[in-house]
C-alpha positions as CSV (number, residue, x, y, z in Angstrom):
1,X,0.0,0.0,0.0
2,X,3.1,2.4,0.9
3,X,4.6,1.7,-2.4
4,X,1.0,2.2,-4.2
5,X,1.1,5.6,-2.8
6,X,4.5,6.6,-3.6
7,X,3.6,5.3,-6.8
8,X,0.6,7.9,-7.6
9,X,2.3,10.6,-5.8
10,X,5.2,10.8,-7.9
11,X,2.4,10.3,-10.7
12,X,1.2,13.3,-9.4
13,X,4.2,15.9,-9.4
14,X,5.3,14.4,-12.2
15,X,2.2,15.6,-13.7
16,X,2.1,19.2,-12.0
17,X,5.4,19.2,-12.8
18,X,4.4,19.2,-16.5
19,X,1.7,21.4,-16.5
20,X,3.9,23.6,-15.2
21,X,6.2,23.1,-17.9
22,X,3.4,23.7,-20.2
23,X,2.2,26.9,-18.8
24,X,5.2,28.5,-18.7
25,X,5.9,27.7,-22.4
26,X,2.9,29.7,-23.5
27,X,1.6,32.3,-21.2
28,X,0.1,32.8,-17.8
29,X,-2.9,33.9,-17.3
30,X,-4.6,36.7,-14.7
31,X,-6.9,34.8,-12.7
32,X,-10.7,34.0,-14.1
33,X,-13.0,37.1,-13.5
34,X,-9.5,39.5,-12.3
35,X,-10.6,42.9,-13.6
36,X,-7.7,44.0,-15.8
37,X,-9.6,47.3,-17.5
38,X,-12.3,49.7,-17.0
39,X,-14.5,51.7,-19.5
40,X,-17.8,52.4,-20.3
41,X,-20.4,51.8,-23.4
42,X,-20.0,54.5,-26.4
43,X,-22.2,53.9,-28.7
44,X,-22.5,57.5,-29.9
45,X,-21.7,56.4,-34.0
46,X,-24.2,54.3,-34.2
47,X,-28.1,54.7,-34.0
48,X,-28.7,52.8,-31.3
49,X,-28.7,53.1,-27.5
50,X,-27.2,50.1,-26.5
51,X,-24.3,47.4,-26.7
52,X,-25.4,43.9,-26.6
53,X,-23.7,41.3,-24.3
54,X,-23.2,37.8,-26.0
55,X,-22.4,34.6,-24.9
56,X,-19.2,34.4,-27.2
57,X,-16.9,36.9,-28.7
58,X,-19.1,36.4,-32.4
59,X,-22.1,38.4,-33.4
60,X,-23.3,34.8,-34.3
61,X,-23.5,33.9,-30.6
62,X,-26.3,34.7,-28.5
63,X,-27.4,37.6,-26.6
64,X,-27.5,37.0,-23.2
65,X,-28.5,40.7,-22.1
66,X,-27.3,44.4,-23.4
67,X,-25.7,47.5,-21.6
68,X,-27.2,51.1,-22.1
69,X,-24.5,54.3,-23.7
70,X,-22.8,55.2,-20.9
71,X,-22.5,52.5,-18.4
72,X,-19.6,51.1,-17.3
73,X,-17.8,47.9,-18.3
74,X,-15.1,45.8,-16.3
75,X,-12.7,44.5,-18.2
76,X,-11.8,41.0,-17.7
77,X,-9.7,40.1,-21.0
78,X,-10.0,40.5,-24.8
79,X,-9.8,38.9,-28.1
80,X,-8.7,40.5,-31.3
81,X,-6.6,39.8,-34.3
82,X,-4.3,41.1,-36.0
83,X,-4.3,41.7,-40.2
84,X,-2.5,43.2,-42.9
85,X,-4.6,46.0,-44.1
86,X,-2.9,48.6,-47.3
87,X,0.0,46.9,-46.1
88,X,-0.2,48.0,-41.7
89,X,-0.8,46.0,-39.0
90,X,-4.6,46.7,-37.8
91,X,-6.9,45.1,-34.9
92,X,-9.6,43.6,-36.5
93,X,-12.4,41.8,-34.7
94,X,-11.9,42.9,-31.2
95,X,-14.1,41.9,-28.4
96,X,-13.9,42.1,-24.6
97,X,-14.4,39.8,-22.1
98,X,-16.3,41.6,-19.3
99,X,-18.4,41.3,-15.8
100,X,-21.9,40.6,-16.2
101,X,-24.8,39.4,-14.2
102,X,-22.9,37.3,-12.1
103,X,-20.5,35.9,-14.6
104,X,-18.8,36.6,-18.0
105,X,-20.4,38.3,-21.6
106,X,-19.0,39.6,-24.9
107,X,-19.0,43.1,-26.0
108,X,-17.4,44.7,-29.2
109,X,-14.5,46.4,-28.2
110,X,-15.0,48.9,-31.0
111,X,-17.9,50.4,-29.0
112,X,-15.9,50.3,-25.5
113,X,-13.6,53.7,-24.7
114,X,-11.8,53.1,-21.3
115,X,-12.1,55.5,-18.7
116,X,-10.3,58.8,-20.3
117,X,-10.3,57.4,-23.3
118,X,-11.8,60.4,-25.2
119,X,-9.6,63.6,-22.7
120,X,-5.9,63.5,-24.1
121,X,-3.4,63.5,-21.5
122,X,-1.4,66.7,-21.3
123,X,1.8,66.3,-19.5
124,X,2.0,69.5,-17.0
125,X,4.6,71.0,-14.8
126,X,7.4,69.4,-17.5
127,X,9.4,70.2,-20.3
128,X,9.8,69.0,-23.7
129,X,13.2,67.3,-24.6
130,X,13.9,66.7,-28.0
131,X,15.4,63.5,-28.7
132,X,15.8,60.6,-31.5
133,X,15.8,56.4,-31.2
134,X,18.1,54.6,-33.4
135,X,19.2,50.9,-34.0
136,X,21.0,49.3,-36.8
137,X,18.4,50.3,-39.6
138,X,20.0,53.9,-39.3
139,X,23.4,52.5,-40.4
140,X,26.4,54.3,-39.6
141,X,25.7,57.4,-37.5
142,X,27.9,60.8,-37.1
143,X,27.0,62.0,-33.4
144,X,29.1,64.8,-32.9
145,X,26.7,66.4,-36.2
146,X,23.8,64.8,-34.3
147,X,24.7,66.8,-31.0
148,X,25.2,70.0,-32.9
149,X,21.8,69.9,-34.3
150,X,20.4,70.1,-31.2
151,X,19.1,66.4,-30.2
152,X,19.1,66.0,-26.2
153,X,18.9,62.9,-25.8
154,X,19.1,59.3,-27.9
155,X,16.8,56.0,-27.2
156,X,19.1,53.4,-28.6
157,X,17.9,49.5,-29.7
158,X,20.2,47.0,-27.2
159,X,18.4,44.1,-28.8
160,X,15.2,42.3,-31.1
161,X,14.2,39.1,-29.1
162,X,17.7,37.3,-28.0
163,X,19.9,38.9,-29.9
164,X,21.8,42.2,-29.8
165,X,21.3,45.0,-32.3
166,X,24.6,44.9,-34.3
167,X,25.1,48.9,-34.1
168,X,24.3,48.9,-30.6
169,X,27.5,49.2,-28.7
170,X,29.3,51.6,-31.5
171,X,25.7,53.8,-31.3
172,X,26.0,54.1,-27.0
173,X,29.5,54.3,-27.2
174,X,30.0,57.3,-29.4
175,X,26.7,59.1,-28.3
176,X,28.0,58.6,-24.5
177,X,31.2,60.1,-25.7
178,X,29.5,63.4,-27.3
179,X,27.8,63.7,-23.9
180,X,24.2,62.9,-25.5
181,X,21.9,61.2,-22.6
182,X,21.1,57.8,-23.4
183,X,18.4,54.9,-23.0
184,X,17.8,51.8,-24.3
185,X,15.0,49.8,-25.6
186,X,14.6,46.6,-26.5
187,X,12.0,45.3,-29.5
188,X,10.2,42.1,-28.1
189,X,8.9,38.8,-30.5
190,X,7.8,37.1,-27.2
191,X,4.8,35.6,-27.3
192,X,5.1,33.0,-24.6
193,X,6.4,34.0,-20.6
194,X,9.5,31.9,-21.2
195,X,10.3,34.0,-23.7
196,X,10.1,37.5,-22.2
197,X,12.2,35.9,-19.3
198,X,14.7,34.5,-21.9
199,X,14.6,38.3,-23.2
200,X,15.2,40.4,-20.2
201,X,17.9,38.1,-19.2
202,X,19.6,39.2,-22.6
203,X,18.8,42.4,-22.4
204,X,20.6,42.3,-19.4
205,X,23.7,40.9,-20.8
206,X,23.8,43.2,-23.6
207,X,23.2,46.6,-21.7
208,X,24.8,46.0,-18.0
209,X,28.4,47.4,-18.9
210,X,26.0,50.7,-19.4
211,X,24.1,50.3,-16.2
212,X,25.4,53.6,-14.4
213,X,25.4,55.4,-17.6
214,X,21.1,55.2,-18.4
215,X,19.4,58.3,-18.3
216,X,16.0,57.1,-19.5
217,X,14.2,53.7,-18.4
218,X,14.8,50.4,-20.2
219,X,11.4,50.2,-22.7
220,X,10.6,46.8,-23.5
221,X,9.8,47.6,-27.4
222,X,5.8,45.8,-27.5
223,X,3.8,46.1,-31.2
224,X,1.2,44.2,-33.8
225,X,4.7,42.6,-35.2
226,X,4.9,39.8,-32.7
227,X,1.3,39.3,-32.2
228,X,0.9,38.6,-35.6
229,X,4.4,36.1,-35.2
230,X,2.2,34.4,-32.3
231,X,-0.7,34.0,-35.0
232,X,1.3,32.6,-36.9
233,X,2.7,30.2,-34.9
234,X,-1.2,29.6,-33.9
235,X,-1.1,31.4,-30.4
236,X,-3.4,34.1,-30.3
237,X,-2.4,36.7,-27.6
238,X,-5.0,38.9,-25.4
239,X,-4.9,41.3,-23.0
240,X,-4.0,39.1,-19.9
241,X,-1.4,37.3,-21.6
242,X,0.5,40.3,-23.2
243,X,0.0,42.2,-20.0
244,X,1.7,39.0,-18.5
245,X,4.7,38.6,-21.1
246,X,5.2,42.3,-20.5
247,X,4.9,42.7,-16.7
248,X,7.4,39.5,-16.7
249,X,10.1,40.7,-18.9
250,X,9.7,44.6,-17.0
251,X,9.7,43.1,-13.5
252,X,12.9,41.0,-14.1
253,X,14.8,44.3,-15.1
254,X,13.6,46.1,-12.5
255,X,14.3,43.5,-9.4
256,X,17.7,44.0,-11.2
257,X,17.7,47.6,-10.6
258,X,16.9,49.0,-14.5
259,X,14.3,51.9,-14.2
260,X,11.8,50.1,-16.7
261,X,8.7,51.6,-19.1
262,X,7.0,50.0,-22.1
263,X,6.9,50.7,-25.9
264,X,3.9,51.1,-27.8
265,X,1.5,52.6,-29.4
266,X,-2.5,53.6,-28.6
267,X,-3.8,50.4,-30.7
268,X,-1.6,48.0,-28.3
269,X,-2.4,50.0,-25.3
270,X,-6.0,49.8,-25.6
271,X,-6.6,45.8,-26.7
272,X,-3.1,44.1,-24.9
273,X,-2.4,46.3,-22.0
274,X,-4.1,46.5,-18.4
275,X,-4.6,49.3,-16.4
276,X,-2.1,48.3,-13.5
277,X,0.6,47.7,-16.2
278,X,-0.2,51.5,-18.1
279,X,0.0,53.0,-14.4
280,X,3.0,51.2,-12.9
281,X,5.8,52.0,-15.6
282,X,6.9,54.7,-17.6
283,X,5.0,54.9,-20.8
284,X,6.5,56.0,-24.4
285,X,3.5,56.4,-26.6
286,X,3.9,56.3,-30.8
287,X,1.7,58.3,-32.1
288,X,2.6,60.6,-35.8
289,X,0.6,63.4,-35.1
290,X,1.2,66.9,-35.0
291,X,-1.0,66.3,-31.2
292,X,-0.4,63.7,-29.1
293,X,-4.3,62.3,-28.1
294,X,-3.3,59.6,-26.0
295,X,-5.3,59.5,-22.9
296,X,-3.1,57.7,-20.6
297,X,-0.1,59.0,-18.8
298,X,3.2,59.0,-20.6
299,X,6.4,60.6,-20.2
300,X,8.1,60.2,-24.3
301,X,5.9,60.5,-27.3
302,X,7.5,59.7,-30.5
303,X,5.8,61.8,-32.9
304,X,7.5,61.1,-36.3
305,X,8.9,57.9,-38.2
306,X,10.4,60.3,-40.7
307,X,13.1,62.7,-39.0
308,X,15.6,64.1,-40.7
309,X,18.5,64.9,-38.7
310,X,22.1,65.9,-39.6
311,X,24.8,62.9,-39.0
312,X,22.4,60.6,-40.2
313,X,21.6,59.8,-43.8
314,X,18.4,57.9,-43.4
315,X,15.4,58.7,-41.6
316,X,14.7,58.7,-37.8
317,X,12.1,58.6,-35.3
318,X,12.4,62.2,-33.5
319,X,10.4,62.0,-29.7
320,X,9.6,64.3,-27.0
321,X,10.9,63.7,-23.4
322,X,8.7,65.0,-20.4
323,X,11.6,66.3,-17.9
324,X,9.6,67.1,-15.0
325,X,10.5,70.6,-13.6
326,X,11.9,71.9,-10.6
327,X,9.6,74.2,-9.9
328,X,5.7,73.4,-8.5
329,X,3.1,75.8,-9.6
330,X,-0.3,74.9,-7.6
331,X,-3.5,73.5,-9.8
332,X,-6.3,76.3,-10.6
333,X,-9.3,75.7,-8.0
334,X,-12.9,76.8,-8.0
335,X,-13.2,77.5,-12.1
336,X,-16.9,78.5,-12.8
337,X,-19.1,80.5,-15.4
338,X,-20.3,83.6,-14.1
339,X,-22.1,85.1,-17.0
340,X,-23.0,84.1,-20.4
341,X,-24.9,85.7,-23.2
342,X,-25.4,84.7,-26.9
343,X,-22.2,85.2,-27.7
344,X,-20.2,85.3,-24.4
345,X,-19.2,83.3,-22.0
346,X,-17.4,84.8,-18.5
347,X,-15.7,82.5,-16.5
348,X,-13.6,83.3,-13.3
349,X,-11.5,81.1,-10.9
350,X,-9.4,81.4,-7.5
351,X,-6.1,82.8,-7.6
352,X,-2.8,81.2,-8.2
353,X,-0.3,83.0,-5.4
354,X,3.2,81.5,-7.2
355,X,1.7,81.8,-10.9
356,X,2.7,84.7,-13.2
357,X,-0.7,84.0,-15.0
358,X,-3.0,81.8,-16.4
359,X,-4.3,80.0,-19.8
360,X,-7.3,79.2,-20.8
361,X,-8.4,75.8,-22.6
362,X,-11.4,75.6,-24.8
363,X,-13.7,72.3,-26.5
364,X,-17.0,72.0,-27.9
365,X,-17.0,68.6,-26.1
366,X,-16.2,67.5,-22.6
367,X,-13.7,64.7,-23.4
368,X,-13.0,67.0,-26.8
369,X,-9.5,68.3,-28.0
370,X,-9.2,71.5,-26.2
371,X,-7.3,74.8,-27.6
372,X,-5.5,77.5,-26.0
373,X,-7.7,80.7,-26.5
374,X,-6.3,83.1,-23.9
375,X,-2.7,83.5,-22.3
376,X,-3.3,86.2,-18.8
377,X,0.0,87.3,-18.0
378,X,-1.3,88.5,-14.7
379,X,-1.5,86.3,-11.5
380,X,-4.0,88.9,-9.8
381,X,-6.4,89.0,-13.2
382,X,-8.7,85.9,-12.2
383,X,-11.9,86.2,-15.2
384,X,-12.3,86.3,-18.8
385,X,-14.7,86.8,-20.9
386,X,-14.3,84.5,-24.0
387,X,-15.7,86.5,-26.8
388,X,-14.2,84.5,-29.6
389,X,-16.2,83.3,-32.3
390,X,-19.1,81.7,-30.2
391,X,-22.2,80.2,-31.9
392,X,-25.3,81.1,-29.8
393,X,-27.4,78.3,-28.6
394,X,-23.9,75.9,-28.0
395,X,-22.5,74.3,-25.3
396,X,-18.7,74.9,-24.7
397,X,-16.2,73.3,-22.4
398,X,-13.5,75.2,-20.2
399,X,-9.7,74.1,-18.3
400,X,-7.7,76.6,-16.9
401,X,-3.5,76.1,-15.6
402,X,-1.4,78.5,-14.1
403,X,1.8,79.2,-15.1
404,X,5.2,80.6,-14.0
405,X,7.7,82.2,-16.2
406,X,11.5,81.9,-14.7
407,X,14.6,83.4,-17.0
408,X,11.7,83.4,-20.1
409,X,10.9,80.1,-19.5
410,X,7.1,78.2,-18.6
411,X,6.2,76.0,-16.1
412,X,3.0,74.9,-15.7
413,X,0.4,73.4,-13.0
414,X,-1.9,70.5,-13.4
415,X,-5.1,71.8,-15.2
416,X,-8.4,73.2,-13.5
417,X,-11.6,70.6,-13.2
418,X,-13.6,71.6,-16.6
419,X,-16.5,73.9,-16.4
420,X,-19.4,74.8,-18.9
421,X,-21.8,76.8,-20.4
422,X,-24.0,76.9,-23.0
423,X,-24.0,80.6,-24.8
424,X,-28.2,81.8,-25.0
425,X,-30.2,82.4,-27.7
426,X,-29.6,85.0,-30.5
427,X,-31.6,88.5,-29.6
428,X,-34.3,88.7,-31.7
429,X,-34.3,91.9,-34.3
430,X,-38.1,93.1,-34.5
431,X,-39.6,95.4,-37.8
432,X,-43.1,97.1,-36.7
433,X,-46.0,98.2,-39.6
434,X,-49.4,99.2,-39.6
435,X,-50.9,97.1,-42.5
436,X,-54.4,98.6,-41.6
437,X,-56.4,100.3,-39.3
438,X,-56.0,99.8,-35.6
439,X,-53.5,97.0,-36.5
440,X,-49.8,96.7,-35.5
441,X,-47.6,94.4,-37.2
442,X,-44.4,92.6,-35.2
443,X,-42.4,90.8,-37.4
444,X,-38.8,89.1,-36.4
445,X,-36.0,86.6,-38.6
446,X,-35.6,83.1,-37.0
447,X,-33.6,82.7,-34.4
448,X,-31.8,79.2,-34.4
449,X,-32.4,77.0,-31.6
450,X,-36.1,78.7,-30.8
451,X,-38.8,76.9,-29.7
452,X,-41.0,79.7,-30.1
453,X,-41.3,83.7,-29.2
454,X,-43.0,85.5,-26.9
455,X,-44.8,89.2,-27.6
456,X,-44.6,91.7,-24.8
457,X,-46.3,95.6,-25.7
458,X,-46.4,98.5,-23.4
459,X,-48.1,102.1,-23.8
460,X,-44.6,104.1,-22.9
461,X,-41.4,103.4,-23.3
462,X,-40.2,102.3,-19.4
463,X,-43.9,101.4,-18.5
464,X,-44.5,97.7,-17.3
465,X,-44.6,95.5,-20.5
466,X,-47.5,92.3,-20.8
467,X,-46.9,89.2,-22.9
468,X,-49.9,89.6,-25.5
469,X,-48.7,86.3,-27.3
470,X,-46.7,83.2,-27.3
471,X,-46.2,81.9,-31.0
472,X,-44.0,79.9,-33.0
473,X,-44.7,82.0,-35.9
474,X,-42.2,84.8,-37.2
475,X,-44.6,87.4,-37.1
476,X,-47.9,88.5,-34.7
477,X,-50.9,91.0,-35.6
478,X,-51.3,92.9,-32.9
479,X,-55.5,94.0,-33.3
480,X,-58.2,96.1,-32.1
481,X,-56.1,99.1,-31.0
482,X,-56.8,102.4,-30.9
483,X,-56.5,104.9,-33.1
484,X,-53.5,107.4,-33.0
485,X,-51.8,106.0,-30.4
486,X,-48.0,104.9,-30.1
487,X,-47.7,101.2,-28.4
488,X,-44.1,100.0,-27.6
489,X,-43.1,96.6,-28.3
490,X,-40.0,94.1,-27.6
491,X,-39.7,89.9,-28.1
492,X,-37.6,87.5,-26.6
493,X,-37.2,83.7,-28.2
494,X,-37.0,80.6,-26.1
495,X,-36.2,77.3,-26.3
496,X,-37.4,74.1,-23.5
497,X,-34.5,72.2,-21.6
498,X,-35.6,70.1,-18.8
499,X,-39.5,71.1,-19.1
500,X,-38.3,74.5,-18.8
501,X,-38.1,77.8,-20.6
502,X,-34.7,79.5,-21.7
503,X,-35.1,82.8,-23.3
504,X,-32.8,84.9,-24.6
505,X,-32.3,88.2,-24.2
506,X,-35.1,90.9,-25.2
507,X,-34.9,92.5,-28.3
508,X,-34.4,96.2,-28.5
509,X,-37.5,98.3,-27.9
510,X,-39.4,99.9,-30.9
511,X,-42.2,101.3,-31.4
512,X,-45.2,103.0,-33.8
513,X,-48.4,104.5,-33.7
514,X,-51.1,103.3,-34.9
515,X,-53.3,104.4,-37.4
């Protein structure tokens, strides 16, 4: 009987044993229903008012419920793939995994933003670095004409999956020598946990002569080029495994004393990475834009695949680095509308004691790309009235920062909350006649927006006015006067919000006598 059990227990490790070989060969996985992401339902492009929830990720499988515009979504994992589309990578098919009644539905990722997903994040209280990342593709490389054109700093490729980059240590070495600050990154084509572990621990190798000398994080380089290598080898990554492959390879760096941060771009970010993973690291976003709208916290955007810098005869990614700055300017507080008219809109806020003024930030949408419209060079001046090109009858958004200029240079404070207001009704412009006897005419243009108009008359000038009608015409006959006698009229539009009126302002006063 003793031997019987030895027996089945070596059975037994033997066989955890294996499934731990197993596991580690492809990818571990978060544990079932661990929320990895947040968001909420935008079903704003589409006319309809509501995401359904299925019982696989196929619009084949069934419903098993739906979740209203608006509401939010936990995130439990994802499934997308990757396709060649006019010759680029691009997500096709994605769908999350999420919480639902009690268990686990489908949604379309397409119609999912996470939280922030739609407010770009604006790095404040830094300043932008220029700076370039180079590997072998960039060939030979003349970095005293680099340094001389004004680069800062250089991200240089230490390696692409287990082996090094071929220029690296001449690119390091010679920028290190023209006193250019240097990183690294590393471009992953792991697609299993042992991989990323067989990575970092060549990354190691390849960079730890240069330890001492890193003045940027270690990026571990993540994009649709190895998730389309796992397809092909028939692995098809989601969120918790690529979340996993990266938070292995970054944590192995990092217990190793490498400041790490992860590579990638918005598509990646959204589909393969987890919130705890975009929050614990540096993040360097690619993005080609003249803007940056990613909505997550970064500190490098790359902003161009197509540099052209001198001492290097091909092109080159050129980035931004976020140096945070010495100096702490305090975040705007109390920022509210005051007063707003047709085409104005005031707003006013507390002041700033160690500002030397203030910007203001405008959008015709709350989570909207917002533009500078105001610069207040004046930490005591603490309104504006923002007079520029308003539409009557529309609702604008409002931030406001603080800033402090030392030796003719900016730094800037975390933005204000966002306030807003939606700018009235245009004043109606009212014509008077007297198309026959003991009959006045009122007669207006459309106002856009209006619901209707309401009449008011008066016998003089500053007497009390009375509403005589309420009409959704453009015009009212005003009847059954008396003769010879001067009546004073105005009119006011409104429109209904909530059940309630909304007028705008009265018109100017006119008036005739009547025949």
């Amino acid at each position: 009987m003793r031997n019987l059990t030895r027996k089945f227990l070596a059975i037994f490790i033997a066989s955890i044993i294996s499934f731990c070989s197993i596991q580690n060969s492809s990818y571990v996985f978060a544990a079932e229903n661990t929320i990895l992401s947040t968001g909420y339902v935008d079903v704003s492009t589409v006319s309809v008012d509501e995401l359904n929830v299925r019982s696989e990720p196929s619009t084949s499988s069934s419903k098993i419920g739906s979740i209203k515009h608006g509401q939010s979504v936990k995130i439990l994992d994802s499934t997308a793939k990757i396709k060649k589309v006019n010759g680029s990578d691009v997500v096709t098919d994605p769908w999350y995994k999420i919480s639902y009644s009690n268990g686990h539905g489908y949604v379309c990722a397409d119609y999912v933003k996470l939280l922030n997903e739609n407010t770009p994040y604006i790095p404040y209280n830094t300043t932008a670095i220029k700076g370039i990342d180079v590997s072998y593709h960039q060939k030979d490389i003349d970095w005293k004409k680099v340094k001389d054109s004004g680069v800062k700093f250089a991200m240089i490729r230490a390696g692409t999956g287990t082996n090094e980059d071929s220029k690296f240590q001449k690119n390091i070495q010679d920028a290190l020598n023209e006193g250019i600050k240097v990183g690294v990154y590393w471009f992953s084509t792991a697609y299993t946990i042992n991989g990323a572990m067989e990575e970092a621990k060549k990354c190691m190798d390849v960079i730890s002569p240069y330890k001492d000398k890193l003045s940027f994080p270690v990026f571990f380089d993540y994009e649709e080029y190895t998730i389309n290598l796992a397809q092909n080898n028939n692995v098809n990554l989601s969120l918790s495994s690529v979340s996993n492959i990266c938070e292995t390879f970054l944590s192995n760096l990092k217990s190793n004393g490498y400041k790490v941060g992860i590579y990638s771009n918005k598509t990646i970010s959204k589909f393969y990475l987890s919130d705890k993973l975009r929050s614990s690291y540096d993040f360097w976003i690619a993005q080609y834009n003249t803007n940056c709208t990613y909505w997550s916290k970064y500190t490098m955007w790359q902003y161009s695949k197509s540099g052209k810098v001198d001492g290097i005869s091909t092109d080159v990614d050129l980035n931004y680095y976020y140096e945070s700055n010495p100096i702490n300017v305090s975040k705007v507080n109390n920022p509210r509308i005051s007063n707003t008219t047709h085409n104005s809109i005031k707003l006013n806020w507390s002041k700033v004691s160690n500002s030397s003024g203030y910007q203001i930030y405008r959008s015709t949408s709350k989570n909207g790309s917002y533009k500078k419209i105001k610069t207040i060079n004046k930490n005591s001046t603490l309104s504006y009235t923002d007079t520029n090109k308003l539409s009557n009858n529309k609702k604008y958004y409002y931030k406001i920062r603080a800033f402090k200029t030392i030796n003719n240079k900016n730094y800037y404070g975390d933005f204000s909350s966002i306030v807003s207001s939606e700018t009235k009704l245009a004043t109606p412009n009212i014509k008077l006649s007297t198309p026959k006897t003991k009959t006045i005419k009122i007669s207006w243009s459309k106002i856009s927006g209006a619901k209707g108009y309401e009449v008011y008359r008066s016998n003089s000038k500053k007497g009390t006015y009375s509403k005589i009608s309420t009409t959704n015409n453009l015009s009212y006959t005003n009847s059954k006067l008396s003769k010879k006698k001067t009546y004073y009229y105005k009119v006011r539009a409104y429109k209904v919000v909530n059940n309630q009126k909304v007028y705008s302002s009265f018109s100017s006063i006119k008036s005739i006598t009547s025949k």
